[in-house]
DOMAR-18678 format. One line per field, with one value per residue (C-alpha): x, y, z. Coordinates in Angstrom, 3 decimals, decimal comma, m for minus. Layout:
// DOMAR-18678
xx	(X; ...)
yy	(Y; ...)
zz	(Z; ...)
//
This chain:
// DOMAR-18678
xx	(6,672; 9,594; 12,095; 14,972; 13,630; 14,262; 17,144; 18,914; 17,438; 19,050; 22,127; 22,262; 21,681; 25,436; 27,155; 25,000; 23,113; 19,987; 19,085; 16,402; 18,919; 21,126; 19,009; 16,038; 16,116; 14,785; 11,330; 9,776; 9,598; 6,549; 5,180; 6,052; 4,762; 1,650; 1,015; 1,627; m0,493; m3,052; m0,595; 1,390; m0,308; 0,876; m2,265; m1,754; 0,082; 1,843; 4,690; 8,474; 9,686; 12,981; 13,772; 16,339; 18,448; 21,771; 23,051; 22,146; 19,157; 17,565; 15,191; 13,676; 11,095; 9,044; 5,098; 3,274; 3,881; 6,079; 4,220; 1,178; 1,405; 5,193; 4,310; 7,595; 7,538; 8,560; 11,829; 13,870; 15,495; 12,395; 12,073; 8,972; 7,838; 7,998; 5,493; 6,101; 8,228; 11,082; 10,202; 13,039; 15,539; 14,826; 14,669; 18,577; 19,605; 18,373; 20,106; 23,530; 23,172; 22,592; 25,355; 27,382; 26,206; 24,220; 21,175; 19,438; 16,305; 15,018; 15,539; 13,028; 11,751; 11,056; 14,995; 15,325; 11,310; 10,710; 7,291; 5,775; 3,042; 4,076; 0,513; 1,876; 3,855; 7,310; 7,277; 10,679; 12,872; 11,922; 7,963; 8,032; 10,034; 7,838; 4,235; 3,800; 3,343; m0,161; 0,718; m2,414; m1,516; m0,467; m1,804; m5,204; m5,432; m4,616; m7,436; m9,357; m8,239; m9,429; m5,481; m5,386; m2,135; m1,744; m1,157; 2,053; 2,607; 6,192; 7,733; 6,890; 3,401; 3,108; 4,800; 2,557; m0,376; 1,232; 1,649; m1,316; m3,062; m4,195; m4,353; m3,010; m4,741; m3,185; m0,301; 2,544; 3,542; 0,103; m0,825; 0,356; m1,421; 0,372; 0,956; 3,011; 3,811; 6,532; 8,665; 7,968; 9,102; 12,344; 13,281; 13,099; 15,453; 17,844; 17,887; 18,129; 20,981; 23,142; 22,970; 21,442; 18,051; 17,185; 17,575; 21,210; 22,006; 20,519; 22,465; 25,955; 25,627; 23,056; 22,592; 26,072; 27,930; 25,770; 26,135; 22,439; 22,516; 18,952; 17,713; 17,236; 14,326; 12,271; 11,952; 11,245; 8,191; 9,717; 12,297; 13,787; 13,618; 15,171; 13,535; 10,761; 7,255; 3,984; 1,514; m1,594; m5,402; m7,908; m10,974; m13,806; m12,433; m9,040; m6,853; m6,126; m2,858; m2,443; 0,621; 1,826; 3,499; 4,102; 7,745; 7,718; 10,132; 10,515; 7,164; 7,772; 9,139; 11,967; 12,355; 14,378; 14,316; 13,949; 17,634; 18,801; 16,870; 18,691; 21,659; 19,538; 18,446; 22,103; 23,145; 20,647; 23,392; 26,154; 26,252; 28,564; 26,896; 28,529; 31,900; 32,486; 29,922; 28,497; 26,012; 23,850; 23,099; 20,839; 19,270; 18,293; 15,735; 14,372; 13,664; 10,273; 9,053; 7,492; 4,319; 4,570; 2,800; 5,420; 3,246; 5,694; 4,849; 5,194; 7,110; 10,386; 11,812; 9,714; 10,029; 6,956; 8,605; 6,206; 5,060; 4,538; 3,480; 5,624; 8,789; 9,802; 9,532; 10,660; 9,064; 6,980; 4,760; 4,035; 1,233; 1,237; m0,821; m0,956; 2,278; 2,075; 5,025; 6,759; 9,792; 9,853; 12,349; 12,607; 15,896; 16,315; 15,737; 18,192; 15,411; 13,840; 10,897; 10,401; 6,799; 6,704; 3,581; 2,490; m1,488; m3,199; m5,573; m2,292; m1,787; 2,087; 2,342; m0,410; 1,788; 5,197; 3,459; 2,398; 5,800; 7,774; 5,171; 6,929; 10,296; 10,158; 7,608; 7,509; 9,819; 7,329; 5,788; 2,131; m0,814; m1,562; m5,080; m7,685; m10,023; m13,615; m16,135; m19,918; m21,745; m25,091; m28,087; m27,933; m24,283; m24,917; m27,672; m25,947; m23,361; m26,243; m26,526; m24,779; m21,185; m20,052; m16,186; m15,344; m12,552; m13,801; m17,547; m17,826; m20,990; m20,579; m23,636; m23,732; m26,722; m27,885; m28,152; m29,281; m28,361; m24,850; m23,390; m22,508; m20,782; m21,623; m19,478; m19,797; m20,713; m19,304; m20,275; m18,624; m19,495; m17,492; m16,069; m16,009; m12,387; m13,487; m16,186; m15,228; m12,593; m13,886; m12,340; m13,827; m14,594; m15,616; m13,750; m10,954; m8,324; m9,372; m10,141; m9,954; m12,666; m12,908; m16,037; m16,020; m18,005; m19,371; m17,728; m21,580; m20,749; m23,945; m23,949; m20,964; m18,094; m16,533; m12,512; m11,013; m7,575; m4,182; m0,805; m2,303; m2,894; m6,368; m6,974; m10,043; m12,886; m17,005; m19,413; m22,508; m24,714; m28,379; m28,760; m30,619; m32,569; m33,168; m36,392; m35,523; m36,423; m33,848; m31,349; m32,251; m31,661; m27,912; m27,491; m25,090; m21,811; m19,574; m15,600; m12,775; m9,920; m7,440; m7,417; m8,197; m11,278; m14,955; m17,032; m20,482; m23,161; m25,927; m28,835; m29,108; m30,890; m31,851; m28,363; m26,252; m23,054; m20,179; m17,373; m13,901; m12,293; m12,697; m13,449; m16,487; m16,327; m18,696; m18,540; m21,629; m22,256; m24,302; m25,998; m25,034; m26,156; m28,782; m26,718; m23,768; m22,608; m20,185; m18,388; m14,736; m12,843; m14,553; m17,424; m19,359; m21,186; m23,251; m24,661; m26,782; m25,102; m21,771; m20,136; m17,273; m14,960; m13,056; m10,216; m9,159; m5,891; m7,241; m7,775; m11,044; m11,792; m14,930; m16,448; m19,200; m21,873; m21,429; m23,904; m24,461; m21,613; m17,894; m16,350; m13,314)
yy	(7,837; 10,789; 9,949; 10,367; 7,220; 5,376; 6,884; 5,914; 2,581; 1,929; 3,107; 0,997; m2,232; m1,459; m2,218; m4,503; m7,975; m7,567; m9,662; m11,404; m12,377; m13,889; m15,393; m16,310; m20,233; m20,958; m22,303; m25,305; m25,209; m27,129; m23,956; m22,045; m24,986; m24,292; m20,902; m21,783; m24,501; m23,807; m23,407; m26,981; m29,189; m30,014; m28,695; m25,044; m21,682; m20,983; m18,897; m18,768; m17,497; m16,497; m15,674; m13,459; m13,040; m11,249; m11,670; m15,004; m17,318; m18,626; m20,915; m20,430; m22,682; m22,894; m23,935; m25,386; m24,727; m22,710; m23,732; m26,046; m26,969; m28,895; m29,488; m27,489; m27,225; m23,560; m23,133; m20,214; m19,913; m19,635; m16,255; m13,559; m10,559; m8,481; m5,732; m2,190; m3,523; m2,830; 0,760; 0,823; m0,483; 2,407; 4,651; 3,584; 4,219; 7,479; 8,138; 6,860; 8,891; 11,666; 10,594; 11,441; 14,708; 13,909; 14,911; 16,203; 15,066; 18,700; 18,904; 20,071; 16,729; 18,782; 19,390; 15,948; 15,580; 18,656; 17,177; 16,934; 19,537; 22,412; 22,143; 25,319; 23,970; 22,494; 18,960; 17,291; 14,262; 14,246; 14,694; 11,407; 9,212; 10,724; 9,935; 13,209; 15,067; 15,032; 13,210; 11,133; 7,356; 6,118; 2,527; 4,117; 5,918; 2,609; 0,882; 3,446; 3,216; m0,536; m1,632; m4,844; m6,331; m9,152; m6,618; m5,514; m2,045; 0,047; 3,098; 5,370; 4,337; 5,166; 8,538; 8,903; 8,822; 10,927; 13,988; 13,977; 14,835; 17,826; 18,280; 16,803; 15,684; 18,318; 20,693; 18,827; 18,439; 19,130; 15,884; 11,926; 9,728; 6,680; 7,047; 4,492; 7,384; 9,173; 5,865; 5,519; 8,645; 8,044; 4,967; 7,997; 10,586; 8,050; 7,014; 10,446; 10,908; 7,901; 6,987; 3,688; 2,382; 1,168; m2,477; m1,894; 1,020; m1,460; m4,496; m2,862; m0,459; m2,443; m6,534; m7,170; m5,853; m7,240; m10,948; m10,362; m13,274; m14,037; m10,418; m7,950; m5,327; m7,249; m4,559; m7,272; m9,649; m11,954; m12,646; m15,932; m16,273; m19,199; m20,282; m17,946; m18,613; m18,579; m15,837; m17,195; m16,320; m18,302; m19,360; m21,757; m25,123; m24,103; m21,513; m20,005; m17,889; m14,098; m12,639; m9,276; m8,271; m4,433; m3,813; m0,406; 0,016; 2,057; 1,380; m2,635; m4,865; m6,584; m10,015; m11,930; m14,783; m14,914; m15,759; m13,146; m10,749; m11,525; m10,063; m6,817; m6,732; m7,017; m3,784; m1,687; m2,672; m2,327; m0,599; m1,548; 0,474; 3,577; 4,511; 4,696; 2,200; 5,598; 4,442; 7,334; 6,600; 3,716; 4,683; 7,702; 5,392; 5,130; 8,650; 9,607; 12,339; 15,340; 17,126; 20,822; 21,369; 19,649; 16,452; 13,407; 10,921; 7,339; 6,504; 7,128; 6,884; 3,646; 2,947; 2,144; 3,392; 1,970; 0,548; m3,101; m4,440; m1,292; m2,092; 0,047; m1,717; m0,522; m2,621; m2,811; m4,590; m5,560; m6,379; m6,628; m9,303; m12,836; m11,854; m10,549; m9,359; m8,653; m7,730; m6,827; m5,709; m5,317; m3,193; m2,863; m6,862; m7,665; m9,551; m9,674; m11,847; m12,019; m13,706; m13,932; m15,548; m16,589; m16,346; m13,410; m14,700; m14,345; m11,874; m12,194; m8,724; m10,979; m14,199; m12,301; m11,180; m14,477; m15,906; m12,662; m13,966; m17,082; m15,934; m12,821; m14,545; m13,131; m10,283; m8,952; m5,841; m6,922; m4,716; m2,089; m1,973; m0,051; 1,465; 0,722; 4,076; 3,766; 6,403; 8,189; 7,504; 11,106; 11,077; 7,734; 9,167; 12,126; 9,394; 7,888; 8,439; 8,299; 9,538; 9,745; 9,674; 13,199; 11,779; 8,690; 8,700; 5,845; 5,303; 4,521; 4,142; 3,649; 2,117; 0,525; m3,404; m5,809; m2,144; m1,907; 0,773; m0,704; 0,551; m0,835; m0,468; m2,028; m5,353; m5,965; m4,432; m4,405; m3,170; 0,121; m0,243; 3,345; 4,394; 8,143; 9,937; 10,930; 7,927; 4,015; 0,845; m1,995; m5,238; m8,115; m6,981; m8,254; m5,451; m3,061; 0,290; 3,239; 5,904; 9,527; 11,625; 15,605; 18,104; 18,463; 21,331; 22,822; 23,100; 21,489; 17,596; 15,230; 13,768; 10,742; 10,389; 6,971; 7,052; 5,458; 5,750; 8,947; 10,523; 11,123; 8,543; 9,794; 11,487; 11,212; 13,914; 13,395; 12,102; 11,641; 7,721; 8,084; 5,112; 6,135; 5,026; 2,784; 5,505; 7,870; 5,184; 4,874; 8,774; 8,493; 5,518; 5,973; 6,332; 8,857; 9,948; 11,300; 13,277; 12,546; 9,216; 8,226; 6,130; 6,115; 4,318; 2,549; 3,643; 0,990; m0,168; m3,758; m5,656; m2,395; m1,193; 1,182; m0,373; 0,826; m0,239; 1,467; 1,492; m1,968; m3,914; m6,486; m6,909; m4,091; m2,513; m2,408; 1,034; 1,135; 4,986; 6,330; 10,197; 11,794; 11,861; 9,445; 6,044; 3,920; 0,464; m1,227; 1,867; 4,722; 6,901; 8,576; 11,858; 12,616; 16,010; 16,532; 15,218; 13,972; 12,346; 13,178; 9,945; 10,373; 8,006; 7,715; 9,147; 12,555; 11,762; 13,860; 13,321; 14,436; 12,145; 13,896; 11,881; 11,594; 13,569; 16,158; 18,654; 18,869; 15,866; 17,455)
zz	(16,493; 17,098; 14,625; 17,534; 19,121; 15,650; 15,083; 18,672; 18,184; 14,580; 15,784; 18,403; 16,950; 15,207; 17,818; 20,466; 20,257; 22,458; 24,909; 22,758; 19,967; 22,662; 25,423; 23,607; 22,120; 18,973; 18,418; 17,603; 13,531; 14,151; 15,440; 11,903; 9,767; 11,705; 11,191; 7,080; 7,387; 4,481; 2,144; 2,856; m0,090; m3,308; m4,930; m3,634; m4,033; m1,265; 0,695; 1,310; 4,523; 5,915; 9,822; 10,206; 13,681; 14,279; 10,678; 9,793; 7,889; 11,382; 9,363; 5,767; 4,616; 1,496; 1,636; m1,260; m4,749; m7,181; m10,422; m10,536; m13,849; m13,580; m9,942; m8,740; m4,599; m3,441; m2,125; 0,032; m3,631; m5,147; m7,191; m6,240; m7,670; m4,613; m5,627; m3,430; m1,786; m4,053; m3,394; m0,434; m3,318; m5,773; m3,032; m2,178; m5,695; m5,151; m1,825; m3,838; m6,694; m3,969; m1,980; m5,827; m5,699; m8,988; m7,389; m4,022; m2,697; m2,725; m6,136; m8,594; m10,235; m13,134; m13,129; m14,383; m16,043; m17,909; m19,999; m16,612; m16,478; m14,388; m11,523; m10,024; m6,765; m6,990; m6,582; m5,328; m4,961; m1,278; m2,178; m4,194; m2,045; 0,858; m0,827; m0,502; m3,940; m4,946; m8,082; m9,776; m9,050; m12,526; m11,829; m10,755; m14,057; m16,192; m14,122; m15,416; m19,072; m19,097; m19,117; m17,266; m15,241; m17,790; m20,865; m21,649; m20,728; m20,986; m18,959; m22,231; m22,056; m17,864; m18,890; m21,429; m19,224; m16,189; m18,261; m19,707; m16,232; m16,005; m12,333; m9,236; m6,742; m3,579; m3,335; m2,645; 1,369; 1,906; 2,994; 2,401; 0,027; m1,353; m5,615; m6,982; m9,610; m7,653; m7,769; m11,110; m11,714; m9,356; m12,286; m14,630; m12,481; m12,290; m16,082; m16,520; m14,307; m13,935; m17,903; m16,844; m16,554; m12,713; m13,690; m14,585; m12,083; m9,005; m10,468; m10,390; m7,174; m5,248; m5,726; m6,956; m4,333; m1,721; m3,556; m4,419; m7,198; m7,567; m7,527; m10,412; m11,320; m14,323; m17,237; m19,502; m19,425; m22,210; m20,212; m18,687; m14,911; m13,114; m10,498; m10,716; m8,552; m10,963; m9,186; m8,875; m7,594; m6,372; m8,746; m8,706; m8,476; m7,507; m9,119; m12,204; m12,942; m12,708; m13,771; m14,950; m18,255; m17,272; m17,568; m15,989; m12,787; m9,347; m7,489; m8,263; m10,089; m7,877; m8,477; m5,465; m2,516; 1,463; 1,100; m0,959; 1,502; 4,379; 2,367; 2,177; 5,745; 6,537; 5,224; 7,293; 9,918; 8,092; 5,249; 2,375; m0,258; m2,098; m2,249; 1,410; 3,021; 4,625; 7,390; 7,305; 3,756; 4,304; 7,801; 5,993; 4,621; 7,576; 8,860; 8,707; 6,355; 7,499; 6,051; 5,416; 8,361; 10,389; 10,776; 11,567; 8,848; 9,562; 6,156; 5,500; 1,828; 0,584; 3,894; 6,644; 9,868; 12,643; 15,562; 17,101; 19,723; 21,669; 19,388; 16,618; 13,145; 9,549; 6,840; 3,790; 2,000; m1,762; m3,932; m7,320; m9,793; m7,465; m6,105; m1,952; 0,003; 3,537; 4,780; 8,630; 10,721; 13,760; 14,408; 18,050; 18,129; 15,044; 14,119; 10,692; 8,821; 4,953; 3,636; m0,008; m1,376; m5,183; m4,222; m4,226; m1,002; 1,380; 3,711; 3,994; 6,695; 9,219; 8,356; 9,204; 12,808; 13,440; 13,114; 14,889; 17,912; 18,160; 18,317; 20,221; 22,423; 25,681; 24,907; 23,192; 25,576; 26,552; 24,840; 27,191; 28,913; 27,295; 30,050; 29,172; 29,707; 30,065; 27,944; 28,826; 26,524; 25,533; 24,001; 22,584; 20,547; 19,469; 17,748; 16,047; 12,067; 8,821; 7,969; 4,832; 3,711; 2,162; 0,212; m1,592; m0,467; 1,583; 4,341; 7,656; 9,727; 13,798; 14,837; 18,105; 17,761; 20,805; 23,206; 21,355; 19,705; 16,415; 13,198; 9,859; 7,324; 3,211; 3,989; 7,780; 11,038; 14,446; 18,100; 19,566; 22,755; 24,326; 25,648; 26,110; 25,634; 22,260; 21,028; 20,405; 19,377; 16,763; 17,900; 15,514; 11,943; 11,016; 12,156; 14,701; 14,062; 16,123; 15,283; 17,160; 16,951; 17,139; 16,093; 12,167; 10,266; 10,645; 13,869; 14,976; 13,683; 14,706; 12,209; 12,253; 12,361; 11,245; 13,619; 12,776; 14,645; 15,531; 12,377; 10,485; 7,876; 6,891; 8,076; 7,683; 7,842; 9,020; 5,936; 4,702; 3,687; 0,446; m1,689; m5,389; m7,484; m10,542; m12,302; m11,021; m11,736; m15,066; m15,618; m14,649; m17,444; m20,174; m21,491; m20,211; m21,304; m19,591; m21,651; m19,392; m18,889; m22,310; m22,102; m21,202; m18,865; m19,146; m16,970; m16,553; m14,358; m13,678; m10,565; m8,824; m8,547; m10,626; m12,087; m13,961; m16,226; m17,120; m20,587; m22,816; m19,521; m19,483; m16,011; m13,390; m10,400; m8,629; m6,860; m3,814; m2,881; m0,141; m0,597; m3,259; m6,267; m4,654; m5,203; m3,934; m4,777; m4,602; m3,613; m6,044; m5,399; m8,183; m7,870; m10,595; m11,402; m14,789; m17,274; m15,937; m12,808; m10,541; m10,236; m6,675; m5,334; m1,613; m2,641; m4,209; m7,659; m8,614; m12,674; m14,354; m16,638; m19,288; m20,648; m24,323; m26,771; m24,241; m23,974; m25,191; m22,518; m20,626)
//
């Protein structure tokens, strides 16, 4: 989306109410109950919702419960872990320490970090905020190590970890991939800085003056929370609780309500933040980065600047132990929704839609029609194959089923409705996908382009599906070690499938093959060669994991 259209549109909603916020009558809250029906019962999890229109708490409701064990009901003053998205609050402490002339977003980070490894590229400010510096995810890499949510972790142990990478995964600007370690990082810079860690810096320049009572970054798991929601996740029989004890800051850790949120969403309007309630300081966090390339990004700083339903949208979500987050605004409208859940089954962005239906109702612009294109039998079978990921190793395979093109992905498949020649649209999964084909990089066999708001989100060469013996299995069995992340990981065969384990962990991932030599499960992809395997993440992250009693591991 061009960043001008945002811009006109967030300066606009300073000074008019749209039509919508003053025409449009409010709902049936029958209608809202509905949509959070699941989670109404007194033996459930469940959500707190707030509706914000024109400055005010249209309705806020509260769906099943807070805490199971004392039988506490959830509340718009119950207290969430908001997950990522407190990234938009460190982000502002940034853009005020900035505003200070303390810092500038183009600074060096290593300005303010000096132990972090110099990769060779200057990595700034603006590269962390944007998602853009090629820096290994930190919460990947303690995955890895075996270090589960519940443990209790501190900011000198992530630190520990980040500098002790010995790579990163791109040059920075190169290309976006989300890493919850530049907003770690960002709680560093402004220790560093402001004298203060982020807890205290956000409680005197941010919550406090914007009567944020309930809100505070948690940097210590021992402590007393009023209020506070028990995150949960479903298990056999009902539920069993899953809660964090990590006390590190800037890519989570906000604690808050629907009702202090409105507060928040507030000052996007009208800003009373800084020494002179500068507007520009928190739209800024909502301008869209920019790849070196001069690729329009659609995030801002910890920002999601996007697109719905043909209205322009700034939000962000959050997901962190059984705790899921939204906030969504909708800034031409005045119109905002915040879903916080304590189960980790809810889907809190899908919930905040559904509800934004109801009140924008008809105001909302219609889908526009997709033109449907009949395809020849000879370019339908030049689609036909395999396509593998060539970031995290994933298979795709599009296959004819009942006369239908079909693709099947890791346990789901759905039919592709041609809108072009080359571009198609999903049908049967739960969100729809757009997927382009082109030609291979061979220049003779066709690739596979996953599509969204118009930029690449990954693309699949054309692959060779391959089924290994048991005995080949066997011969990739063992235990292997990586340096870098501190740990090894267990290699076995079981059932006719490969599986894996990181660090201390007891529980597997089971890897499914997808190329000679490849495997695939939950997210990873593991390409072995001899004696060791190639661990690759979505996100970049290659590590190389030696088998141990064979050579030196590195």
């Amino acid at each position: 989306m061009d960043h001008k259209l945002l811009w006109r549109a967030l300066l606009a909603t300073t000074i008019l109410v749209s039509p919508l916020t003053a025409l449009a009558a409010e709902p049936a809250e029958s209608e809202i109950d509905q949509i959070f029906a699941a989670y109404n019962r007194p033996d459930s999890p469940g959500c707190a919702f707030g509706i914000y229109r024109d400055g005010r708490l249209a309705l806020a409701r509260g769906y099943g419960r807070a805490n199971l064990e004392l039988d506490t009901p959830i509340t718009p003053r119950s207290v969430f872990d908001i997950g990522s998205t407190s990234k938009q609050f460190t982000a502002a402490a940034i853009a005020l320490l900035a505003e200070d002339k303390k810092l500038s977003l183009d600074d060096d980070v290593r300005r303010f970090i000096p132990e972090l490894p110099n990769y060779g590229h200057t990595i700034t400010l603006r590269h962390l905020l944007n998602h853009t510096s090629g820096l290994r995810d930190y919460l990947s890499l303690m995955d890895l190590a075996g270090i589960p949510t519940e443990n209790w972790t501190t900011e000198e142990d992530a630190l520990a970890l980040i500098v002790r990478q010995k790579a990163s995964n791109f040059v920075p600007g190169e290309r976006w991939a989300y890493s919850n370690t530049g907003f770690f990082l960002l709680s560093q810079v402004v220790k560093r800085v402001s004298g203060q860690s982020l807890r205290q810096f956000a409680e005197e320049q941010i919550f406090k003056p914007l009567g944020m009572v309930h809100s505070h970054f948690h940097d210590d798991h021992g402590m007393i929370v009023l209020g506070r929601a028990t995150a949960y996740a479903p298990a056999v029989g009902g539920f069993r609780i899953d809660m964090s004890n990590f006390e590190q800051l800037g890519d989570g850790a906000v604690m808050t309500t629907v009702e202090d949120l409105l507060l928040w969403d507030n000052n996007f309007y009208r800003n009373r933040l800084g020494r002179t309630g500068n507007p520009n300081l928190i739209r800024a966090l909502a301008i869209p980065g920019r790849l070196a390339g001069g690729e329009t990004l659609d995030y801002g700083l910890g920002l999601v600047v996007g697109n719905w339903r043909g209205l322009p949208t700034v939000s962000h979500g959050g997901s962190w132990a059984g705790y899921r987050a939204e906030l969504l605004r909708v800034p031409g409208e005045k119109f905002a929704v915040a879903c916080l859940c304590n189960v980790a089954s809810a889907d809190p962005s899908a919930l905040a839609r559904r509800v934004g239906e109801v009140y924008l109702g008809s105001r909302l612009p219609a889908p526009p029609a997709q033109p449907m294109v009949k395809l020849d039998t000879a370019r339908v079978q030049l689609l036909l194959g395999a396509y593998r990921d060539v970031q995290v190793g994933t298979l795709w395979q599009v296959v004819l089923e009942a006369g239908q093109l079909t693709l099947k992905t890791a346990g789901a498949s759905a039919r592709l409705v041609a809108r072009s020649a080359e571009e198609f649209q999903t049908v049967g999964l739960p969100v729809e996908l757009t997927v382009r084909f082109e030609p291979g990089s061979d220049g003779r066999s066709m690739r596979l382009v996953r599509v969204e708001n118009a930029r690449r989100a990954a693309i699949f060469e054309s692959a060779m599906a391959y089924a290994p013996t048991a005995a080949e299995l066997t011969a990739l069995t063992g235990e292997y070690r990586n340096s870098e992340v501190g740990a090894s990981a267990t290699v076995e065969a079981k059932d006719g499938k490969l599986q894996v384990a990181f660090g201390r962990r007891t529980n597997t991932t089971s890897l499914t093959p997808t190329v000679r030599d490849g495997f695939y499960g939950a997210g990873i992809a593991l390409d072995f060669d001899r004696d060791a395997f190639v661990l690759r993440l979505r996100d970049g992250l290659r590590l190389r994991y030696v088998r141990l009693g064979s050579t030196p591991p590195t």
